[in-house]
C-alpha positions as YAML, in Angstrom:
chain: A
units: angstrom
residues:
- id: 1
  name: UNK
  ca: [0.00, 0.00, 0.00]
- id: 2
  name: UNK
  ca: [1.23, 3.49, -0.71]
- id: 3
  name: UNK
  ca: [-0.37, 6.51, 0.98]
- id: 4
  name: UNK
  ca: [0.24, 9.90, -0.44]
- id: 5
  name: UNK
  ca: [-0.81, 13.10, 1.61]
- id: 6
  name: UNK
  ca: [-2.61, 15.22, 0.16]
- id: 7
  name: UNK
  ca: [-2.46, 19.19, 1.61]
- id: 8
  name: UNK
  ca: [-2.84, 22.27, -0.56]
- id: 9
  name: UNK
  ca: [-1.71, 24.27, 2.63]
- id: 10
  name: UNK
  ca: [0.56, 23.67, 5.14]
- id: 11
  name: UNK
  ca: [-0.82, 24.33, 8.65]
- id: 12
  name: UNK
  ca: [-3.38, 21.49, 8.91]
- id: 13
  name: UNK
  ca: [0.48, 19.59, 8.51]
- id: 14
  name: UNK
  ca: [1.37, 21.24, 11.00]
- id: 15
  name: UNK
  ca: [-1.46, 20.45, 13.33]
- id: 16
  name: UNK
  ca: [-0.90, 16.77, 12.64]
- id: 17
  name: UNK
  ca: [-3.59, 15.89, 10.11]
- id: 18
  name: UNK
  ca: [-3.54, 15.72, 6.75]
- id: 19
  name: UNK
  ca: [-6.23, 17.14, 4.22]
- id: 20
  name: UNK
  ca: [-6.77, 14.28, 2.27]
- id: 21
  name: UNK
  ca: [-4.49, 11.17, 1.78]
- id: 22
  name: UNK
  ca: [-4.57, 8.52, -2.00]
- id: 23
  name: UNK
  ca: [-4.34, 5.20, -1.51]
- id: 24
  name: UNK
  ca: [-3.09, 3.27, -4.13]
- id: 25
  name: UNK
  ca: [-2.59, -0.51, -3.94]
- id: 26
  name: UNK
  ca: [-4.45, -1.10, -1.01]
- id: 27
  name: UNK
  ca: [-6.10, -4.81, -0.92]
- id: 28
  name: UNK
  ca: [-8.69, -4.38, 2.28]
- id: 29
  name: UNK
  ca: [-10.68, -1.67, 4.02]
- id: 30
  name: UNK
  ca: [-11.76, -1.45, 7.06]
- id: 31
  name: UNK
  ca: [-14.69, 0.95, 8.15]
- id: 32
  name: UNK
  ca: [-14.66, 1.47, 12.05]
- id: 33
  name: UNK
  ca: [-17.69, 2.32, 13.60]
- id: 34
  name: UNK
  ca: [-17.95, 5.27, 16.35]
- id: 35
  name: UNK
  ca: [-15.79, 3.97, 19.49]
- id: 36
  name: UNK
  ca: [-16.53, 5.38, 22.96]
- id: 37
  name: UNK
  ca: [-15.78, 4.77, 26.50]
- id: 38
  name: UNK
  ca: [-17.59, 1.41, 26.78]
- id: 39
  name: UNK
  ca: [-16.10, -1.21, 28.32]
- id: 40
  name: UNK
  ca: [-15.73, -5.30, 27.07]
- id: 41
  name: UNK
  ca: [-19.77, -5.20, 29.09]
- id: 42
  name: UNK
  ca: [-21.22, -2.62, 26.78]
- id: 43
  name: UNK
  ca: [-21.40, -0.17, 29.96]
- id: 44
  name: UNK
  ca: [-20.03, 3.17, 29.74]
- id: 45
  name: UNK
  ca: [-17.02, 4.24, 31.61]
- id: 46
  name: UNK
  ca: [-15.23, 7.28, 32.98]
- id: 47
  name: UNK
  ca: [-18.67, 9.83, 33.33]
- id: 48
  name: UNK
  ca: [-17.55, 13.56, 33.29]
- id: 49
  name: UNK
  ca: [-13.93, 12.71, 32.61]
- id: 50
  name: UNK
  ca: [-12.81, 13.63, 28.67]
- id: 51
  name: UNK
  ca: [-9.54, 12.74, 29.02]
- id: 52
  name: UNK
  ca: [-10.24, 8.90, 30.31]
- id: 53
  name: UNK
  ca: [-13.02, 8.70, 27.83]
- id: 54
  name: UNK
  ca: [-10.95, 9.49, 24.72]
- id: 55
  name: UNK
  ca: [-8.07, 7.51, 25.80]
- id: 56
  name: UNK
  ca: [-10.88, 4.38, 26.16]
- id: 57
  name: UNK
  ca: [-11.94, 5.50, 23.20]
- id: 58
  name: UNK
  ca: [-8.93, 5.14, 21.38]
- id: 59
  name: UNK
  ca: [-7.85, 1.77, 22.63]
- id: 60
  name: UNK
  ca: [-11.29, 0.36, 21.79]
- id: 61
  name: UNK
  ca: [-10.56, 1.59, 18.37]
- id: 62
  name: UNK
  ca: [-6.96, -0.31, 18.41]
- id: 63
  name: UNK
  ca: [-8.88, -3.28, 19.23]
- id: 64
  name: UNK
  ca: [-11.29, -3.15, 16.46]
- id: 65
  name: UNK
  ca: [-8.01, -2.06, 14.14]
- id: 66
  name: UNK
  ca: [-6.40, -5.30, 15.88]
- id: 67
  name: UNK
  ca: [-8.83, -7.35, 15.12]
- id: 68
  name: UNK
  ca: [-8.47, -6.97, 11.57]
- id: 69
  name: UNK
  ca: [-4.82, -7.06, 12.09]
- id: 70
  name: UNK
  ca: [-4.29, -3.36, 11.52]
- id: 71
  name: UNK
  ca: [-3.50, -0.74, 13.71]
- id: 72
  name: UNK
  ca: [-3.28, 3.22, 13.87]
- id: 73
  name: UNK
  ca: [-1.04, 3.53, 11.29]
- id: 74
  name: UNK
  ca: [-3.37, 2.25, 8.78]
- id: 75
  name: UNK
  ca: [-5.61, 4.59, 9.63]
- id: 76
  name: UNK
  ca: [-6.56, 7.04, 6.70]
- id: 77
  name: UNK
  ca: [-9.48, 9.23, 7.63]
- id: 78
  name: UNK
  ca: [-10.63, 9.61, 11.09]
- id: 79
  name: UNK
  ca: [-14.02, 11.71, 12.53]
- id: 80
  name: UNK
  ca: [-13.72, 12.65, 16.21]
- id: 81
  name: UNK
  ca: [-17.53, 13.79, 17.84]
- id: 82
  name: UNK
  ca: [-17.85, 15.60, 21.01]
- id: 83
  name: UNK
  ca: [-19.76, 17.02, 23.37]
- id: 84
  name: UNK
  ca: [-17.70, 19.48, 24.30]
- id: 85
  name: UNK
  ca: [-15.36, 20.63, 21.57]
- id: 86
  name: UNK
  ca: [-13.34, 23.09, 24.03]
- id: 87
  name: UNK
  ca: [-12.42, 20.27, 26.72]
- id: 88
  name: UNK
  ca: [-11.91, 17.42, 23.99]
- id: 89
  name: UNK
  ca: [-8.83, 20.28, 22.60]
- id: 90
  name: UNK
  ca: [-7.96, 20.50, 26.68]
- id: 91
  name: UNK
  ca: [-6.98, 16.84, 25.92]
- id: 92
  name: UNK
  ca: [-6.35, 16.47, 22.20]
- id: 93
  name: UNK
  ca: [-2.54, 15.96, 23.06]
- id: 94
  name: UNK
  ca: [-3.54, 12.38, 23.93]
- id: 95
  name: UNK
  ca: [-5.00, 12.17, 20.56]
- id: 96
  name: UNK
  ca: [-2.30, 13.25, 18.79]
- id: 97
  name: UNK
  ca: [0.48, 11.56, 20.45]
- id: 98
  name: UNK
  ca: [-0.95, 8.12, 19.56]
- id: 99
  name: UNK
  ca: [-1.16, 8.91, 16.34]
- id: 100
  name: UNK
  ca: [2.33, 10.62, 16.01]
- id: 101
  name: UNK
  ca: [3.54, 7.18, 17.39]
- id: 102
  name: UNK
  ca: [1.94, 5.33, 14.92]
- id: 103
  name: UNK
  ca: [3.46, 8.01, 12.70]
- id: 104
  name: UNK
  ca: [0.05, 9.06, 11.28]
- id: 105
  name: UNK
  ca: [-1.22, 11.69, 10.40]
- id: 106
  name: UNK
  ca: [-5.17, 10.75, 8.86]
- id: 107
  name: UNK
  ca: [-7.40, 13.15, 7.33]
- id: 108
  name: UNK
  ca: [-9.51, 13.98, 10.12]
- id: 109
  name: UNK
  ca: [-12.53, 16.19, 11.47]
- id: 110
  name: UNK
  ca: [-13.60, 16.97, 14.55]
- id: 111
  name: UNK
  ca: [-17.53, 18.21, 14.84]
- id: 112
  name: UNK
  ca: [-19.38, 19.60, 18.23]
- id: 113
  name: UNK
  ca: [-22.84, 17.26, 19.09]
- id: 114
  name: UNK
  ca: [-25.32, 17.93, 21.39]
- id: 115
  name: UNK
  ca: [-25.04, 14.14, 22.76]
- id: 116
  name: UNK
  ca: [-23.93, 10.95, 21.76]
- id: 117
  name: UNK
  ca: [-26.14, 7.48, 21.59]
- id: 118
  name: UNK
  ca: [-25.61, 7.19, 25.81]
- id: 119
  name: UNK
  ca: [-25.98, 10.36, 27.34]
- id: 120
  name: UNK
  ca: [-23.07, 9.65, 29.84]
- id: 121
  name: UNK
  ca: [-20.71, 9.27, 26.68]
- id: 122
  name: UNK
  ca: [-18.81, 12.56, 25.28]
- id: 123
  name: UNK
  ca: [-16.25, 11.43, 22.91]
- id: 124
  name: UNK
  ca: [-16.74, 9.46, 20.05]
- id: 125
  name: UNK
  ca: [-13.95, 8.17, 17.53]
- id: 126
  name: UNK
  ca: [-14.40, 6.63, 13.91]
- id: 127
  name: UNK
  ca: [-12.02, 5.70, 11.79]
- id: 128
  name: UNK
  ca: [-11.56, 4.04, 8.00]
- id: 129
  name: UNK
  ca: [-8.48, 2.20, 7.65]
- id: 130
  name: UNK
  ca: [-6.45, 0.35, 5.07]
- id: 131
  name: UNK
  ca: [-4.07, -2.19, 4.03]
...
C-alpha cells in the first residue's frame, strides 16, 4: 500500500492531520464504527472525565483495528464527535500523540454534538483504515 498526503496548505500539517491522503494498492478496508468509553460489558465508563473517555476511546478503536490485524497507522481518515469541543482540545494531546507514534497523520474532522447514543458518553472516535 502506498499513501500519499494530500495538503494544498501547510498548517493542517502542521497540526498533525492531513487534508486528504490517496491510496493506491491497497487490498482491504476497514470501516470502524464510532468507538466510545464502553467497556468489554457494553457499559459506559469514565462519566464527566474527557480525558479517560478518549483515551478508552482510542484503545477500543486499536482493538477493532487489531482485530483486523491493523493498527493506527493504517488509519486514513478519522471523525472525532464531542460534546464538548473546548475540553476534547484541553486533551487532544492524547489524541495526537498516539497517532504521532503510529506516525500518522489521517485526514480527520472533529464536529461539536449535542449528545452521543448514551448520554453519559462525550467522545466518540471513527475511523476508515487500510491495508
Amino acid at each position: 500500500m502506498e499513501r500519499t498526503a494530500v495538503n494544498p496548505w501547510t498548517w493542517s500539517a502542521e497540526l498533525g492531520y492531513n487534508q486528504g491522503e490517496v491510496v493506491s494498492g491497497a487490498s482491504r478496508t476497514l470501516y470502524c464504527a464510532g468507538q466510545t468509553a464502553m467497556n468489554a460489558d457494553g457499559k459506559p465508563e469514565h462519566p464527566g472525565d474527557m480525558a479517560a473517555q478518549l483515551a478508552l476511546s482510542l484503545d477500543n478503536l486499536e482493538a477493532v483495528l487489531g482485530a483486523a490485524g491493523m493498527t493506527l497507522a493504517n488509519l486514513v481518515r478519522l471523525g472525532v464527535y464531542a460534546t464538548d469541543v473546548d475540553r476534547l482540545f484541553q486533551h487532544y494531546g492524547l489524541l495526537a500523540s498516539r497517532l504521532g507514534a503510529a506516525v500518522v497523520a489521517p485526514a480527520t474532522t472533529v464536529l461539536g454534538v449535542t449528545r452521543l447514543a448514551i448520554p453519559d458518553l462525550m467522545v466518540e472516535i471513527e475511523g476508515t483504515a487500510v491495508a
